[in-house]
Each structure stands twice: as C-alpha cells, then as structure tokens.
C-alpha positions as CSV (number, residue, x, y, z in Angstrom):
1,X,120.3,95.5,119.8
2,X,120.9,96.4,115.7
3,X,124.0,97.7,116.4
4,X,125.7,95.3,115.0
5,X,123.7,95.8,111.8
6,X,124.6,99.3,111.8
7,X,120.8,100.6,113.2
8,X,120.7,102.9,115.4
9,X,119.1,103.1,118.9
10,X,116.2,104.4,117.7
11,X,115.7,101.3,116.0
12,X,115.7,98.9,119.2
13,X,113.6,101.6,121.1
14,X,110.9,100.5,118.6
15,X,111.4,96.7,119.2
16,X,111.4,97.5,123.1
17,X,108.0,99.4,123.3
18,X,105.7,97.0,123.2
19,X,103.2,99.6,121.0
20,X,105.7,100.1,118.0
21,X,107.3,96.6,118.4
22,X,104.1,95.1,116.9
23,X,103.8,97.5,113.6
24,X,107.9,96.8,113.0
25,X,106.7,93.2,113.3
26,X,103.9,93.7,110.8
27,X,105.9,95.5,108.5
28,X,108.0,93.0,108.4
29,X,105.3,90.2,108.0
30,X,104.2,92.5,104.9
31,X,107.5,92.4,103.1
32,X,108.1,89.3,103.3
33,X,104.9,88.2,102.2
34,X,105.3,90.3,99.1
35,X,108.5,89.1,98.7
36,X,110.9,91.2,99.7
37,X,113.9,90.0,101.1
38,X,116.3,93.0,101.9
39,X,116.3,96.6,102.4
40,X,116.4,98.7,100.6
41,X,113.9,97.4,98.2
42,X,111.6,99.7,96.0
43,X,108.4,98.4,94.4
44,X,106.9,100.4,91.9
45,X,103.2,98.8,90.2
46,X,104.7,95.8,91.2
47,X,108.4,95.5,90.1
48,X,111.0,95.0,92.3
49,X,114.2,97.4,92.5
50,X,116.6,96.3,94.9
51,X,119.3,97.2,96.9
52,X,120.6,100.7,96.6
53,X,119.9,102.3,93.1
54,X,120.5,105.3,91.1
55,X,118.2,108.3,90.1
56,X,119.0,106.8,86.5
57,X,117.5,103.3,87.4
58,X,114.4,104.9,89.2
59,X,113.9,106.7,85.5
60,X,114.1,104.1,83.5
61,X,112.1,101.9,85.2
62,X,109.3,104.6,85.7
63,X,109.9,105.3,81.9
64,X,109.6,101.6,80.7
65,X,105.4,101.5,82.6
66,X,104.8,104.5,81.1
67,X,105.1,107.1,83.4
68,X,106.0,111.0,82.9
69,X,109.6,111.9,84.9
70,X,110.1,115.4,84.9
C-alpha cells in the first residue's frame, strides 16, 4: 500500500492500525478543507507555497509579511 507513490511502509502501517489510521484521515480532512491539494504544501499566515521550494522562496515570502530572516 503507497508503494507505488513512492511512501514507505511506515506509511501503510499508519493506515493499518486502526488508532493512527483515523489522525492520517483527519489530517487529511484538514488539508483539504483549507485547501490544499498536494504535498508538499507550506502555509505561512495564510499563503500558500506549493510544491517543493527553495530557501530563497521561503525568504521572500517571509520577507514580503514582514517578518525578520536571519
């Protein structure tokens, strides 16, 4: 299960047990109720990065709201 995704076991050992099956499920529920529709996706106050991104992306988009990058 996942594998061919790429995922590894661990990830169907969480869909298996029947205690961390239902927080993968709500995790999920949550994301795509804020909209996201991939992984990886990066939300930061509310703007969406998506996909794989650059330390240069991260910057400039904590740079445009405002906030110190050291």
């Amino acid at each position: 299960m996942g594998e061919s995704l790429g995922l590894s076991n661990s990830f169907a050992q969480c869909i298996i047990n029947q205690e961390t099956r239902a927080e993968v499920e709500q995790d999920m529920q949550d994301g795509l109720h804020v909209g996201v529709q991939g992984t990886p996706t990066f939300i930061v106050n509310g703007e969406f990065l998506v996909g794989a991104q650059s330390e240069m992306a991260f910057k400039s988009m904590f740079e445009k709201m405002g906030l110190a990058i050291d």
